[in-house]
GULUMMAR-634271 format. One record per residue: residue number from 0; x negated, y negated, z of N, C-alpha, C in turn; chain; residue in one letter. Coordinates in steps of 0.001 Angstrom, whole numbers, m for minus. Atoms other than C-alpha are relative to their C-alpha. Layout:
GULUMMAR-634271
    nr       nc1       nc2       nc3      cac1      cac2      cac3       cc1       cc2       cc3   kette   rest
   NUM         X         Y         Z         X         Y         Z         X         Y         Z       A      a
...
***
This chain:
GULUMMAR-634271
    nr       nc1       nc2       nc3      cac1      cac2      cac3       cc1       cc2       cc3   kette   rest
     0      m919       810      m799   m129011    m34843    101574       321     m1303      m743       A      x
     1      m312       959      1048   m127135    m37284     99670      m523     m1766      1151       A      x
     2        44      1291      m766   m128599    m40999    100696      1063     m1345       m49       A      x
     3      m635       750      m726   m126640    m43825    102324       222      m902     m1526       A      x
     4      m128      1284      1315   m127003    m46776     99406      m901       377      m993       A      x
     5       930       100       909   m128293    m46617     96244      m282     m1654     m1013       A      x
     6       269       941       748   m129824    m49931     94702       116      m207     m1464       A      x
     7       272       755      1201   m129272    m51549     91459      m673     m1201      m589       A      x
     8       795      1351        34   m131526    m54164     90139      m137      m114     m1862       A      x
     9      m211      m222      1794   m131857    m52673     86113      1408      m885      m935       A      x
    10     m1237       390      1174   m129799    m54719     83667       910      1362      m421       A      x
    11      m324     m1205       881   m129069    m51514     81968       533       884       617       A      x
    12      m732      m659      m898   m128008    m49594     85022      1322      m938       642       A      x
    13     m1474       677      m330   m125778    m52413     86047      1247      m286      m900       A      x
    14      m686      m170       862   m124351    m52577     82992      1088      1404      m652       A      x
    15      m169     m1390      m260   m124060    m48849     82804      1002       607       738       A      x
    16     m1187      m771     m1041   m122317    m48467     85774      1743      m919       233       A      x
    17     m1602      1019       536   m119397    m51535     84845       869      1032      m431       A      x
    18      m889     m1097       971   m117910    m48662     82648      1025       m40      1625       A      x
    19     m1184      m427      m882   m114435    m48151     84348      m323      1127       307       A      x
    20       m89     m1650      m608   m114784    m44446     84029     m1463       724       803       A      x
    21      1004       m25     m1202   m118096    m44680     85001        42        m9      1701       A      x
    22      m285       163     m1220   m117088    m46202     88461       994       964       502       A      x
    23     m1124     m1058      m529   m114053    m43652     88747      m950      1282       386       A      x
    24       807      m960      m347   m116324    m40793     88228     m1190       260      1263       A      x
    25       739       226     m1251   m118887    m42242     90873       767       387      1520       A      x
    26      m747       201      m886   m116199    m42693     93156       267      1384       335       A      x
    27      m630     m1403      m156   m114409    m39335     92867     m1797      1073       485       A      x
    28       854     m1093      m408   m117693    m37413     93178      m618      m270      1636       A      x
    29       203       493     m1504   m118373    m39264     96428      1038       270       998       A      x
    30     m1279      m365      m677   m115090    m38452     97788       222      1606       325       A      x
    31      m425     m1496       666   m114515    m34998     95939     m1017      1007      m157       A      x
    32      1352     m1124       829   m118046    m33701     94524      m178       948      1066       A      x
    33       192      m366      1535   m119686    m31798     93636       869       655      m513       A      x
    34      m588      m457      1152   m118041    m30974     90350      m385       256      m790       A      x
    35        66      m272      1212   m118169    m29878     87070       566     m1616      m876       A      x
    36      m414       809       790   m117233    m32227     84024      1617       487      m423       A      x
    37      m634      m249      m161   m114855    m30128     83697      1473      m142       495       A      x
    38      m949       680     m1295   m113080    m31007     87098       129     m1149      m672       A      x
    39       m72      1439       365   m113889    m34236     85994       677      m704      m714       A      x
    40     m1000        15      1131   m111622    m34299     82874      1512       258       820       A      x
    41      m806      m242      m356   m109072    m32738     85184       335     m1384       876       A      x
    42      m425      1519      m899   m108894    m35563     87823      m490     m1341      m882       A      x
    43      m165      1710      1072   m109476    m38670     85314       988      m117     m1035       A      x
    44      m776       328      1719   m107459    m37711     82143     m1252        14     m1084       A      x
    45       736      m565      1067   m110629    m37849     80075        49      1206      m359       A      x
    46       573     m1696       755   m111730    m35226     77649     m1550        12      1263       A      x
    47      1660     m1195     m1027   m114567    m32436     79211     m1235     m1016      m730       A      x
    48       895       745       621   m116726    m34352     76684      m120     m1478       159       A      x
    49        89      1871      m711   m116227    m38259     77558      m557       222      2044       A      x
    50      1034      m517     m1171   m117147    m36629     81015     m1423       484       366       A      x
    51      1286      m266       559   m119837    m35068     80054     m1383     m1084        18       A      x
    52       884      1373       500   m121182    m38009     78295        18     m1227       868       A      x
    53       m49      1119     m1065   m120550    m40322     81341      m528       258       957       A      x
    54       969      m210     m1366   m122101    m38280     83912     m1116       161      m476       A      x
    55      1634       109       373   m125478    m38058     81832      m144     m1306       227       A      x
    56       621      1070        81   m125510    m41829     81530       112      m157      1392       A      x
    57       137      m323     m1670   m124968    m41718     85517     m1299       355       493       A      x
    58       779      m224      m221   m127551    m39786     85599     m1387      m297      m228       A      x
    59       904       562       366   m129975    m41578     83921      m620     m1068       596       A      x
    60       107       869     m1152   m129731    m44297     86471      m161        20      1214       A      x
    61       439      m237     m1253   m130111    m42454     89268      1666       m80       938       A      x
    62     m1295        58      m578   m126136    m42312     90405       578      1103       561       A      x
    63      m483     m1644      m548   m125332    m38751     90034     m1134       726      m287       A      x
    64      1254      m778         4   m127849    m35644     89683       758      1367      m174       A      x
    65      m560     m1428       257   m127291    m31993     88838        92       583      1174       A      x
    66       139      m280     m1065   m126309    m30595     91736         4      2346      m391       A      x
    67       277     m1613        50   m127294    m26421     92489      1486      1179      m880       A      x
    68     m1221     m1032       487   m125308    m23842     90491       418      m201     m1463       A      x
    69      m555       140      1457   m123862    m23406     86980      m629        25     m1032       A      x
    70       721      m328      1020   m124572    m23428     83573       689     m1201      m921       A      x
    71     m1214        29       735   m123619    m25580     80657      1133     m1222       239       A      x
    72     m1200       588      m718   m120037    m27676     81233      m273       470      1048       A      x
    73      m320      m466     m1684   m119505    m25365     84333     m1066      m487       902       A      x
    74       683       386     m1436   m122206    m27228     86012       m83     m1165       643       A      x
    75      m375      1100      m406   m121905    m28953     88487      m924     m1492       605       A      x
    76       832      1187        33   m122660    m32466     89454       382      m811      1211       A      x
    77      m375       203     m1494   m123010    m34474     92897      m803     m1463      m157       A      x
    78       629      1073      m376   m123423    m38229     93787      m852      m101       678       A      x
    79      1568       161      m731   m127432    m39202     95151       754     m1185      1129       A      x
    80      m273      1361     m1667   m125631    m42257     97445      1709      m518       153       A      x
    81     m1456       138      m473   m122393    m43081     99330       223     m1434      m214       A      x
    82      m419      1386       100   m122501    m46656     98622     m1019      m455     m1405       A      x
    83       805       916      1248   m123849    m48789     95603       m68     m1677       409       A      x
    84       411      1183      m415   m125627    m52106     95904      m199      m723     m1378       A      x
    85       614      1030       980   m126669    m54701     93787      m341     m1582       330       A      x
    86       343       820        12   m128292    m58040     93511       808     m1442       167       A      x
    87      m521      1597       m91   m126197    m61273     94986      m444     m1131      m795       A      x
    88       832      1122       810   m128614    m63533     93391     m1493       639      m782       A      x
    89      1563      m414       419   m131626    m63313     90656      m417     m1321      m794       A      x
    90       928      1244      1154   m134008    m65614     89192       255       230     m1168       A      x
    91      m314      m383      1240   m133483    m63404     86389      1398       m66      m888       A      x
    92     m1261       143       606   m130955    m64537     84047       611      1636      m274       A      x
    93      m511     m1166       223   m130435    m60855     82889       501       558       657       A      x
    94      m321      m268     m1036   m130420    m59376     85891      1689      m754       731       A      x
    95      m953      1077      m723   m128076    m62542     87143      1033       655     m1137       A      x
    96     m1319      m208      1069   m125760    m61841     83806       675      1227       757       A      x
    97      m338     m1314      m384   m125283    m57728     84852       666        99      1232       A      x
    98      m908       501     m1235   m124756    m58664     88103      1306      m190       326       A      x
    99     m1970      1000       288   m121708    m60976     87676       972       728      m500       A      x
   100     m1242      m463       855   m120156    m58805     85079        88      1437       880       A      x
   101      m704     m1499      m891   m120590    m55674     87431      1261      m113      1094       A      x
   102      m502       746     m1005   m119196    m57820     90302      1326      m274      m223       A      x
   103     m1410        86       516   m116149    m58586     88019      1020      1125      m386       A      x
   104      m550     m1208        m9   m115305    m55173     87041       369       676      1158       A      x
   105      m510      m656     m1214   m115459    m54124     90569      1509      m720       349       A      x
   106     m1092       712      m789   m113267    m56919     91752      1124       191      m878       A      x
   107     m1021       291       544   m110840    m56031     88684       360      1381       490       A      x
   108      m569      m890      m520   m110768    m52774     89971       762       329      1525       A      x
   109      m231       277     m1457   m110507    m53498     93871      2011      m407      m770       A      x
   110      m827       968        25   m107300    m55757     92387      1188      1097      m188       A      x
   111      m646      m980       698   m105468    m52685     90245       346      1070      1320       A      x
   112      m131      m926     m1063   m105855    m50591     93424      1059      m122      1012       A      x
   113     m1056       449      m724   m104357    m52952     95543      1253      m505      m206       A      x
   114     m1330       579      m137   m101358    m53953     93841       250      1703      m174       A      x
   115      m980     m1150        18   m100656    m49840     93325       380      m246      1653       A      x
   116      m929      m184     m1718   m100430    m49586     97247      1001     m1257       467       A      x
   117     m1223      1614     m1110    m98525    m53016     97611      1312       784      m696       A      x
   118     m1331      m158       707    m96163    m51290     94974       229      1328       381       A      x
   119      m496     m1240      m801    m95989    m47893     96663       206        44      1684       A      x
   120       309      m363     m1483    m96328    m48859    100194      1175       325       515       A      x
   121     m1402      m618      m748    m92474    m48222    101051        79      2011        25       A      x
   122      m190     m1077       m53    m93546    m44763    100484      m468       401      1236       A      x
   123       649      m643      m955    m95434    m44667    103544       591        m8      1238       A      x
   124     m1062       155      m911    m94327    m44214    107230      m281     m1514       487       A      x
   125      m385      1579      m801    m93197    m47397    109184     m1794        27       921       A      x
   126      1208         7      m757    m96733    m46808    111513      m973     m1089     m1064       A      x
   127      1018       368       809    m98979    m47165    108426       328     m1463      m916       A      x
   128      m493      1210       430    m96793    m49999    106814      m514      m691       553       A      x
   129        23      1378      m716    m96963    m52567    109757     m1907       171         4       A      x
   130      1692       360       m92   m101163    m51407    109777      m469      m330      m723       A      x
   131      1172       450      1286   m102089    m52250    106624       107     m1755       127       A      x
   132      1098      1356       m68   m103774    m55860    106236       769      m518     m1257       A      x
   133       230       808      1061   m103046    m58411    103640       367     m1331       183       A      x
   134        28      1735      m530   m103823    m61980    104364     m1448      m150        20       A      x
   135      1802       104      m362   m106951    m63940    104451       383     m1406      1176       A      x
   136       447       662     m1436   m108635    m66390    106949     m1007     m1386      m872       A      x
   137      1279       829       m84   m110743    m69829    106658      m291       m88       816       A      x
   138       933       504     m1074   m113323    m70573    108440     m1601      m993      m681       A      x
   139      1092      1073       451   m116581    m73296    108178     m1067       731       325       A      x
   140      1705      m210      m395   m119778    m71775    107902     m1180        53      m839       A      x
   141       892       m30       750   m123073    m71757    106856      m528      1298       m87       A      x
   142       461     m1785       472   m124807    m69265    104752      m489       867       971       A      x
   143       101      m927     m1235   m126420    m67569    107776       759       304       517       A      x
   144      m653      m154      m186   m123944    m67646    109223       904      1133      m470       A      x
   145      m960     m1150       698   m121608    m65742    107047      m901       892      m357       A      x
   146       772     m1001       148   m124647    m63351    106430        68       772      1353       A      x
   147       202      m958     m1360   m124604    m62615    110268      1164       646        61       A      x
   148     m1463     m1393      m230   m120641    m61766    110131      m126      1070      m848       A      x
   149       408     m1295       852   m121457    m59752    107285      m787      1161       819       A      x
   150       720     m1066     m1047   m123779    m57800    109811       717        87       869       A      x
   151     m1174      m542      m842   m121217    m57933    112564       734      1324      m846       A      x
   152      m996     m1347       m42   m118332    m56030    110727      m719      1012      m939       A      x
   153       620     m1256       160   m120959    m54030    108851      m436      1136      1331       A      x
   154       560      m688     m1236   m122078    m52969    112678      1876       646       507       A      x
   155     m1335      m205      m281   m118427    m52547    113248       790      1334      m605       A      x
   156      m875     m1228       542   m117258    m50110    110627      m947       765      m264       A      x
   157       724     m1215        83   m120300    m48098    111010       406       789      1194       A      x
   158        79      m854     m1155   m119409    m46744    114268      1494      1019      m739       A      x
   159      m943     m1333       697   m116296    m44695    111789      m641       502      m591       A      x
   160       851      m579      1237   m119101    m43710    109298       250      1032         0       A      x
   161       277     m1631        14   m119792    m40139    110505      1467      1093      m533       A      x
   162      m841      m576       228   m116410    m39814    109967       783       792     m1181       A      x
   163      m279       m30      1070   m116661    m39622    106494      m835      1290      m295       A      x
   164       829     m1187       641   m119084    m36507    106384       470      1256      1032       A      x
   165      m550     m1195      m751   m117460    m34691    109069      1166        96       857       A      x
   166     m1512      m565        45   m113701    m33681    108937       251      m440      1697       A      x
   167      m770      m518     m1254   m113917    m32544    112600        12     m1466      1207       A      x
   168       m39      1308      m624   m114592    m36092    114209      1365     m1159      m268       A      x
   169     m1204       785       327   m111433    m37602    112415      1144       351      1152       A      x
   170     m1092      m412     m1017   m108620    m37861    115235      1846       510      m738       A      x
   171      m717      m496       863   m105379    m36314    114174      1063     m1435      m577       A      x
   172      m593      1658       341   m103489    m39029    112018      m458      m813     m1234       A      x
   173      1069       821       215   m106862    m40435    110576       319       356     m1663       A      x
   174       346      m391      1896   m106841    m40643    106703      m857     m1368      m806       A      x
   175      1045       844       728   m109072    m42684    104091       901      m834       m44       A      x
   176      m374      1342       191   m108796    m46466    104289      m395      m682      m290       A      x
   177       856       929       733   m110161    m48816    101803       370     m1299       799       A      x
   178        12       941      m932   m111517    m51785    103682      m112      m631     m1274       A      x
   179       674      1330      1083   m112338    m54899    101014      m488      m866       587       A      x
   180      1008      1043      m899   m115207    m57037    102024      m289     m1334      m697       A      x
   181       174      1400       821   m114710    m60358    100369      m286     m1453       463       A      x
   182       214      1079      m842   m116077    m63405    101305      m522      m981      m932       A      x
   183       854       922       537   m116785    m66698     99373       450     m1515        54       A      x
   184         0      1302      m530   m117251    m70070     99270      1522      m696      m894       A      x
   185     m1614       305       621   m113483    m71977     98693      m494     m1100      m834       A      x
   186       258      1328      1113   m114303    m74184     95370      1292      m924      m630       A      x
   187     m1068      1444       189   m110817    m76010     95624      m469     m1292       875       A      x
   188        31      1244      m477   m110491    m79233     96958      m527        21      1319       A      x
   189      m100       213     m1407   m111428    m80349    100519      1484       111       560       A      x
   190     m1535       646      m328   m108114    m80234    102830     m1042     m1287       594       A      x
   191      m138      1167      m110   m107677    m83516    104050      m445        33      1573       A      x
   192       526       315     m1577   m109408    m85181    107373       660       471      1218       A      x
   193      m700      m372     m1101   m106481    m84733    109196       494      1078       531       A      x
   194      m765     m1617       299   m105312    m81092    108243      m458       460      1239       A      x
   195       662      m990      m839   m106519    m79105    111210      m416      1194     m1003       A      x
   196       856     m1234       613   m108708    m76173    110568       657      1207        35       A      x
   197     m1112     m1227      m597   m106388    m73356    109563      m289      1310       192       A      x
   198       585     m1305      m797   m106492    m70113    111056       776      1296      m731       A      x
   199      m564      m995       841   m105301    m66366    109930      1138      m182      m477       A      x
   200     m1258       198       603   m102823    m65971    108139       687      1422      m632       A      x
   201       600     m1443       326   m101608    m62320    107841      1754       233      m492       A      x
   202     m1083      m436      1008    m98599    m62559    106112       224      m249     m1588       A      x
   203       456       m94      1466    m98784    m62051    102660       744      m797     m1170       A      x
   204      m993      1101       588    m95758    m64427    101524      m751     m1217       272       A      x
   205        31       847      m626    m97146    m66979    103157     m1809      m341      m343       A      x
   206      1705      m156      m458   m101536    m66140    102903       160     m1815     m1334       A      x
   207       559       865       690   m103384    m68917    101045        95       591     m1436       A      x
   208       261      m444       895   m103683    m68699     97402     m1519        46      m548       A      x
***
């Protein structure tokens, strides 16, 4: 049974798993798997062999695993966890380095994702247009604080979870929707005493920069 999160804390696995095609391949087998390398070449554009050689180092970290069946290329291969974690903060500079630079690769990928759908979204119907999100929000809080909302809308978008392992619970309509969970501290300027405290802002001409 594939588990929920898998931890990173290894320099060498966090580093490991930065690889772009690394993270594609993670991704897709969590979505798609199990596969072959094969498949894998087919849905990335890599060669069978840069596949290959990306799901061993996967596997060496504990990401993906041989999953039952095959031989060879033809066998196939299945993500151990539906989510990946890693270390916010470490004493350890190393650790702290891997971290950051995993943290940056994600967020350059999160970025690439979201301007394809800003630049395809006229393909979609008028429903799904006006639902999609893009704007952010300030608000004043302290670190607990923003650790507890973090547990709010984590408690929030677990009650869709199951939905992700079983088809028949999706209502008709329902299709995959990347949420982005970003949250950090604003290192521009103070606004000014008088500014009032501003509130959403969910139009995307208009959001904060």
């Amino acid at each position: 049974m594939t588990e929920r999160q898998i931890h990173l804390s290894d320099p060498r696995a966090l580093r490991a798993y930065a690889h772009p095609t690394r993270m594609k391949l993670t991704g897709l087998l969590r979505r798609e798997g199990p596969f072959t390398a094969t498949r894998a070449a087919e849905l990335t554009g890599e060669s069978v062999a840069s596949c290959s050689y990306h799901l061993r180092v996967l596997a060496k970290f504990g990401l993906v695993e041989e999953a039952e069946g095959g031989h060879g290329r033809q066998k196939p291969w299945r993500a151990t966890a539906r989510f990946t974690d890693w270390p916010g903060y470490s004493d350890d500079p190393a650790v702290a380095d891997a971290a950051d630079a995993l943290t940056v690769a994600v967020a350059e990928d999160y970025f690439r994702k979201m301007t394809k759908a800003l630049e395809t979204r006229r393909e979609l119907s008028r429903d799904w247009q006006e639902a999609e999100q893009f704007g952010d929000t300030w608000v004043y809080l302290t670190p607990e604080e923003l650790t507890a909302l973090g547990a709010k809308v984590d408690e929030l978008l677990e009650t869709f979870a199951d939905r992700d392992t079983d088809p028949a619970l999706r209502p008709d309509g329902a299709q995959r929707v990347s949420v982005l969970r970003i949250a950090f501290l604003d290192r521009e300027a103070e606004a000014p005493a008088d500014n009032p405290a501003p509130g959403n802002d969910p139009d995307p001409d208009t959001a904060e920069e």
